[in-house]
N, C-alpha and C positions, 0 to 999 in steps of 0.2 A: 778729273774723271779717272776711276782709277780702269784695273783690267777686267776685271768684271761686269762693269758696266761698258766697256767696251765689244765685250764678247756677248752682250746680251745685245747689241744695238746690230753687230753680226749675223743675230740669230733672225731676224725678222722674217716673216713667212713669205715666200715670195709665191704663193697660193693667195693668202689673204688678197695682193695686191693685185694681184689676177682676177681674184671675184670681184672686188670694185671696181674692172673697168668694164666703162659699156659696152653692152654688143655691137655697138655701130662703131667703135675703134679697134676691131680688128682688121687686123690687115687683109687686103683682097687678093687677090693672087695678080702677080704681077710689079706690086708695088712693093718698094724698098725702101724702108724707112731710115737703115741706117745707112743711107748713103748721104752724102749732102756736109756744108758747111756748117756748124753749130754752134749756141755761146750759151752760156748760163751759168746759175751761181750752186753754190754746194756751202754745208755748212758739217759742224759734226765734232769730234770731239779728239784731244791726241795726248800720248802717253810716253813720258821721254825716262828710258831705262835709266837707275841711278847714273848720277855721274859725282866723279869723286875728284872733292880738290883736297890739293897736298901740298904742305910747304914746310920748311928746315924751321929749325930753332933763328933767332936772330936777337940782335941785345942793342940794348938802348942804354945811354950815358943818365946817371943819375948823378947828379953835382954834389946832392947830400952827403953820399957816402965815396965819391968820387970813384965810383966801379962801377963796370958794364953790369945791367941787369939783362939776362935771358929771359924772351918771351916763347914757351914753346910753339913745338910745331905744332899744323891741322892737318887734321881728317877730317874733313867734311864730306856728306850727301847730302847732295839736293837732287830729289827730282822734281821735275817737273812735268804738271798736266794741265791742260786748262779746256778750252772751248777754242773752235775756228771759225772762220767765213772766211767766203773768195770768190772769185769768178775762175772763166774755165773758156777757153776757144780752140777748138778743131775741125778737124776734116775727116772722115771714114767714107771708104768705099764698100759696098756691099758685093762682093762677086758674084758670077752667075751659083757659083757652088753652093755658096750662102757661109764662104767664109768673109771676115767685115777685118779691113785692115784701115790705120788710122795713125793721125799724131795728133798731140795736144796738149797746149800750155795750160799752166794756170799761173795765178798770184790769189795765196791766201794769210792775211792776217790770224797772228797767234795769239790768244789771249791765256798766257798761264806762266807764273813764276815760280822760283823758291827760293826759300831761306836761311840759312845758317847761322846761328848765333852761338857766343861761348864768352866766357871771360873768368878771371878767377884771381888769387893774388900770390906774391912771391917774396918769400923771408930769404935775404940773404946774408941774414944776419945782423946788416946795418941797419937795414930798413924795413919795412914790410908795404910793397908796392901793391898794386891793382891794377889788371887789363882788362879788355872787353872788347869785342869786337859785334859786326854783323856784318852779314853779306847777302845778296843776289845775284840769282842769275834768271834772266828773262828769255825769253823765247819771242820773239816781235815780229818775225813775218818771214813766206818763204815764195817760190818759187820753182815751178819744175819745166821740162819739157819729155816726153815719154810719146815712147812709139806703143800702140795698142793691135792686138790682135786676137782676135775673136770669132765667135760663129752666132748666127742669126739663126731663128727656128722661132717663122712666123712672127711674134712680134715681140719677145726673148733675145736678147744679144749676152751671152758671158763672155768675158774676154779675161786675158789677162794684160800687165800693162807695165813697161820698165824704162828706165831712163837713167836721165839727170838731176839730181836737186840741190839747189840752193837753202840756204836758211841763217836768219841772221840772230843771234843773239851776244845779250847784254853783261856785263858784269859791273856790279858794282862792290864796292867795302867801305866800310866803315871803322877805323879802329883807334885805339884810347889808351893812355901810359899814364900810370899819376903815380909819382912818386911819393913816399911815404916815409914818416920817422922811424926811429924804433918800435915807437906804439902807435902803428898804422895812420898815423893823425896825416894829412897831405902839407907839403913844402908847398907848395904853390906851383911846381915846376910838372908842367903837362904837353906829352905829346898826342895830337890826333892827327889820322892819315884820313883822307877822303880820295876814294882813289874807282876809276872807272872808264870802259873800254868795250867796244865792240868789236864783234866777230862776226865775219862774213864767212862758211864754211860752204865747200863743195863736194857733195856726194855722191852715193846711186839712193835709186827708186825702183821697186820692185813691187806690186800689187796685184788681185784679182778683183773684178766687180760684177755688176752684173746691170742693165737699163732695160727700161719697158716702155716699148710703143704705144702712151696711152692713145695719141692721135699720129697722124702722120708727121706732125711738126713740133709736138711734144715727149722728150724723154724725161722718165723717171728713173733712177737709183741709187745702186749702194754699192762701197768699195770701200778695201781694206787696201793700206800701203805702209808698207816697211823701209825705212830710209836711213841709212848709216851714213856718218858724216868724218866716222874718225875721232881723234883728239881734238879739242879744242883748243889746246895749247895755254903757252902760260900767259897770265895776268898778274898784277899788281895789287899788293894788300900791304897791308902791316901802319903802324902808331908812325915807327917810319918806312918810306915805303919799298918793297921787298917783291921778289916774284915766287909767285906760287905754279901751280899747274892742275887744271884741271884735264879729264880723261876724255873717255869717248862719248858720245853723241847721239846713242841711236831713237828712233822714232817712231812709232804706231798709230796710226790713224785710220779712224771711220769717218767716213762722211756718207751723206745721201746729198743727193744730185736732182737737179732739176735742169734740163736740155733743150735749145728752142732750136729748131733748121730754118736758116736765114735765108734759104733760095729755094 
């Protein structure tokens, strides 16, 4: 999902969503919808800013010609987007003011990777080699805690909403060495690396949204959040295996929300 489709799913009327709700779920005077314990699930889509992996030249022993062959270095981008789901539990007070203070966890499943591939071959004179690599990085699942505060106006809550976040993602590599004659024909003599590693990262959470009191125990919405994790740090790649480094981390996300009050 890229940004655009991001910012159109931001754009939603929050008029239309008004006209669709019955007249008997407006709220009465006196009652507070957004006070109370709540849980529910939220789904939607997220957008992870390039990230850039980087690694040195490194050489591999060819017996052929009995000298180190250099496999250069990478530049890689991956970004990565995909789709989510999660659940979601908190607590908001609604004050007499009709300012609504709150906190609230979630755990939401990531579904979205990417890919990097490259490979090519190297004359050095003796020989004429071939490398080849591939790589991943996944995005598998995250986690926040964030404090919310907001204002209610009848059966309208905007808040905004910041914290803690978790998120965990994956690395894998793939890579390949075949050494080669003078006239590229292969010796038999081949290095592959398979190499792979997660990463547990800890960051902030910062977002606005917006929920609507269809019923008194039913909320509906939508929220934008922005989440920076930092560097990812290095991982492991190469035919033989080597560290690289990937950069920073950051995070965009829309979801719409669906909200039940348990008491």
């Amino acid at each position: 999902m890229n940004r655009s489709v991001l910012s159109g799913l931001a754009a939603l009327s929050l008029l239309d969503i008004a006209a669709a709700t019955p007249l008997a779920a407006q709220v009465v005077n006196g009652n507070k919808p957004f006070t109370g314990i709540y849980t529910g699930v939220h789904g939607g889509g997220f957008d992870a800013n390039s990230v850039h992996f980087t690694s040195l030249p490194y050489n591999v022993f060819s017996p052929f010609d009995g000298t180190d062959v250099t496999i250069p270095g990478r530049f890689d981008i991956l970004s990565i987007d995909g789709g989510l789901a999660g659940g979601h539990i908190g607590y908001m007070v609604q004050l007499p003011s009709n300012v609504v203070v709150g906190l609230e966890s979630d755990f939401t499943a990531l579904f979205g990777n990417s890919t990097a591939s490259g490979g090519g071959t190297i004359d050095n004179g003796d020989g004429i080699h071939t490398f080849s690599y591939v790589s991943n990085l996944d995005a598998d699942w995250q986690a926040t805690l964030r404090g919310r505060l907001g204002f209610a106006l009848n059966n309208l809550h905007i808040y905004g909403t910041a914290g803690v976040a978790i998120i965990n993602v994956s690395w894998s590599d793939s890579s390949r060495f075949v050494e080669g004659d003078a006239g590229g024909v292969p010796t038999g003599v081949v290095y592959t690396g398979a190499n792979g590693e997660d990463k547990t990262l800890v960051g902030g959470v910062v977002g606005t949204g917006f929920e609507y009191a269809l019923f008194q125990s039913v909320l509906v919405g939508l929220e934008y959040r922005y989440e920076d994790f930092g560097n990812i740090g290095s991982v492991i790649h190469g035919a033989t295996p080597q560290g690289g480094n990937l950069d920073s981390l950051e995070v965009h996300k829309v979801l719409a929300r669906v909200s039940f009050k348990i008491n």
